[in-house]
C-alpha positions as CSV (number, residue, x, y, z in Angstrom):
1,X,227.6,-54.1,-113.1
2,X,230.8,-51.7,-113.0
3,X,234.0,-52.0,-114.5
4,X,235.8,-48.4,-113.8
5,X,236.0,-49.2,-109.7
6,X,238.0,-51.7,-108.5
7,X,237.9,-53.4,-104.8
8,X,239.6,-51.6,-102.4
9,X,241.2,-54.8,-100.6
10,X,242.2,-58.3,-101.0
11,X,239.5,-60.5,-103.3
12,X,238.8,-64.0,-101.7
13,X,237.5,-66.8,-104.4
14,X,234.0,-67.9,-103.6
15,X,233.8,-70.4,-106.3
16,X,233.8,-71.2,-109.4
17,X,231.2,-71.0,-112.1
18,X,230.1,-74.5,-113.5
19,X,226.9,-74.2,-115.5
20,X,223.7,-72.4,-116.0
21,X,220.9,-72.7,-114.5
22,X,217.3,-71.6,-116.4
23,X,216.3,-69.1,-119.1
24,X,217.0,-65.6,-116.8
25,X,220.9,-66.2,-116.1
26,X,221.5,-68.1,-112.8
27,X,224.7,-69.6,-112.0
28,X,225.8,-72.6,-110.5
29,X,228.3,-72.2,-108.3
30,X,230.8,-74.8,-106.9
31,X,233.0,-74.5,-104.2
32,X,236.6,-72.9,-105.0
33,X,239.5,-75.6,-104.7
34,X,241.4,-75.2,-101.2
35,X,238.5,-72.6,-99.7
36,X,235.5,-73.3,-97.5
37,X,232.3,-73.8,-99.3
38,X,230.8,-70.5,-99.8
39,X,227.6,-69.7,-97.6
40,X,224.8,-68.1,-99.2
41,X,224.2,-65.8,-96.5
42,X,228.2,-64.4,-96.7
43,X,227.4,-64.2,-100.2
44,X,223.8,-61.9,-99.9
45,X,226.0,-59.7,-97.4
46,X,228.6,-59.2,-99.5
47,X,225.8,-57.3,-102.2
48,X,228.8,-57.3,-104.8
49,X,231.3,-59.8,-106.9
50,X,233.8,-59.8,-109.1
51,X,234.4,-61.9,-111.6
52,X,236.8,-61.6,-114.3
53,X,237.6,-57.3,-113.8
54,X,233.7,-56.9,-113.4
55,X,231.2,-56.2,-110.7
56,X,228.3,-57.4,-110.7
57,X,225.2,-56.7,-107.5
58,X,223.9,-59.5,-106.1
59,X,220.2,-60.0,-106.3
60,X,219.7,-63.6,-104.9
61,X,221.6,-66.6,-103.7
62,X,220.5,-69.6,-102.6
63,X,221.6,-73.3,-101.8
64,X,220.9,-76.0,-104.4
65,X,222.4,-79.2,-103.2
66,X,226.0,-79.0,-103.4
67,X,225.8,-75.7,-105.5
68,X,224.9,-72.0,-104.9
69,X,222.8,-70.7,-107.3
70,X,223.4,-66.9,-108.1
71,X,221.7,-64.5,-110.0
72,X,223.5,-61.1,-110.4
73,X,222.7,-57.8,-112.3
74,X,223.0,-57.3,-114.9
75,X,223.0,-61.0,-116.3
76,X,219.2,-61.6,-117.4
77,X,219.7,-64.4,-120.4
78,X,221.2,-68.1,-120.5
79,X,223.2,-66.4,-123.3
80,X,224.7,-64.0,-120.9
81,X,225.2,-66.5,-118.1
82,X,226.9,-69.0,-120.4
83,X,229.7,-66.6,-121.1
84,X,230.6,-66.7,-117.3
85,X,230.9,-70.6,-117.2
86,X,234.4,-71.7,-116.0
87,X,235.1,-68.6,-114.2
88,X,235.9,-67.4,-110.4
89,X,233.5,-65.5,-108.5
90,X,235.5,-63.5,-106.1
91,X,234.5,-60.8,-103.2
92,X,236.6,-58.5,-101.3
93,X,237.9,-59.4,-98.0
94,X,236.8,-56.3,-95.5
95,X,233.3,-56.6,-97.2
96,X,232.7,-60.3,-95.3
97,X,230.2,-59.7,-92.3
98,X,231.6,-60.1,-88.9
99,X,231.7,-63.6,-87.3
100,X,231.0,-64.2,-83.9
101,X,234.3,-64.0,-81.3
102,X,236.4,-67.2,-81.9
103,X,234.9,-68.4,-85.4
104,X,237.6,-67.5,-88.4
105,X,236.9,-67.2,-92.2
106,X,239.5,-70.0,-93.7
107,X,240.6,-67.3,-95.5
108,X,241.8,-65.4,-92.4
109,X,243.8,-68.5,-91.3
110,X,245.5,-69.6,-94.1
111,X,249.2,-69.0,-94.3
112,X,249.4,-68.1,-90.7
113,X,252.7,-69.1,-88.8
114,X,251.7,-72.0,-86.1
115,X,253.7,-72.4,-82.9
116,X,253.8,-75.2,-80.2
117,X,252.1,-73.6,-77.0
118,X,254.8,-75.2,-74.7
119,X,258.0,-73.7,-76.2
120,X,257.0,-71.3,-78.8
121,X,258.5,-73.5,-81.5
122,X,257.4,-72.7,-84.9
123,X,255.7,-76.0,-86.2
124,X,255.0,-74.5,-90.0
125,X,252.2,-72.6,-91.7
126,X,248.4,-73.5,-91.6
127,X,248.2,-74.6,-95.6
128,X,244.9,-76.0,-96.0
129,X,242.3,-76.6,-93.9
130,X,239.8,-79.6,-94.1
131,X,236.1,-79.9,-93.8
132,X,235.2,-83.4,-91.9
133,X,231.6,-84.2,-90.5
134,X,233.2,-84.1,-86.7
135,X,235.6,-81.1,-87.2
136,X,237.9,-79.5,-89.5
137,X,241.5,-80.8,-89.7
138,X,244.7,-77.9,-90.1
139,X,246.8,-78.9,-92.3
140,X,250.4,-77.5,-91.0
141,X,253.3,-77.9,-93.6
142,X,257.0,-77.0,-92.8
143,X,260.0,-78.0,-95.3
144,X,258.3,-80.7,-96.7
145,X,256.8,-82.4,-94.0
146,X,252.9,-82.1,-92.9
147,X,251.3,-81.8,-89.5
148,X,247.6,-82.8,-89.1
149,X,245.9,-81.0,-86.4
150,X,242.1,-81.3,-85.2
151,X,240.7,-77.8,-85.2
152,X,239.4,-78.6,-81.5
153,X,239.6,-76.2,-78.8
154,X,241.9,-78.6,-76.8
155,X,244.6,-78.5,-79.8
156,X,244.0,-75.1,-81.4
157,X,244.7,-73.0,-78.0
158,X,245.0,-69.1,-79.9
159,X,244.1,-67.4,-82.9
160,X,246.0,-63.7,-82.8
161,X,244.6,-62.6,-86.0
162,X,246.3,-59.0,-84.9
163,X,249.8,-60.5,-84.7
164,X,249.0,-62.9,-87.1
165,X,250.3,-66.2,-85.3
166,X,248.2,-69.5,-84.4
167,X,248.9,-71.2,-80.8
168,X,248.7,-75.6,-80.6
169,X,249.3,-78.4,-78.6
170,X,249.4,-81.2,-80.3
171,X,247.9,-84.2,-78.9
172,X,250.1,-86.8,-77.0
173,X,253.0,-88.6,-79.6
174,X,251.6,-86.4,-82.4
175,X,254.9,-85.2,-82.2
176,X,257.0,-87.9,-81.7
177,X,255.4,-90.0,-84.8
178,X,256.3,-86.9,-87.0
179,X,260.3,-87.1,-86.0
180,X,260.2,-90.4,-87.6
């Protein structure tokens, strides 16, 4: 654990600390409100968190249901683990491991400006992203109104991370149902 250094970069929420596992200081971690459900493997990659101004090594992670279970240096007693419950557990953007070409971190996508692929129209900005068992659904919001796009390669046409901009076309009367 340090507390003198603090991440270089942005910090993305990982979760949130709900309880306490056993007598050496695991944590249960659920998934953070709006964000993807934290992998264990991004997690072990990472090899530090932060949570409240403090960094803490990671020495395991695993799945446990719906819950990661993380133990962390530095924490070694229920005692010290209770102290956590309640709070974020965060890591630092540039310290993800690469994802193959065309797969995104949510993170990466949020808040990014999406156009229409036939004009160049701005449609809004992706605002949340949800998980379904077929395929994710982009949530696009724009003054007020909401846009709800299937994250399928026939829909989603570009991701310019670089210039910071998503490319869709929506399917057929998508559009025309939303002028209503």
């Amino acid at each position: 654990m340090s507390e003198g250094r603090g991440f270089p970069g942005r910090l993305i929420g990982l979760g949130r600390i709900t309880a306490v596992q056993g007598l050496r200081g695991a944590l249960k971690i659920g998934a953070a409100p709006g964000a993807e459900p934290a992998d264990p493997g991004v997690i072990a990659a990472l090899g530090e968190v932060e949570i409240e101004g403090r960094h803490y090594q990671v020495r395991a992670v695993a799945r446990q249901k719906r819950h990661l279970l993380l133990s962390l240096e530095g924490i070694n007693t229920r005692e010290q683990a209770e102290l956590l419950v309640g709070r974020e557990v965060r890591g630092e953007a540039g310290r993800f491991p690469p994802l193959p070409p065309g797969e995104y971190y949510w993170f990466q996508l949020l808040g990014l400006p999406v156009r229409h692929a036939a004009d160049q129209s701005p449609l809004g900005r992706l605002a949340e992203i949800i998980p379904t068992p077929g395929h994710d659904v982009y949530v696009v919001r724009r003054e007020g109104r909401e846009l709800l796009l299937p994250a399928v390669e026939e829909v989603i046409l570009e991701i310019n991370l670089q210039e910071g901009w998503i490319k869709v076309l929506p399917p057929p009367g998508l559009m025309d149902a939303d002028a209503d």
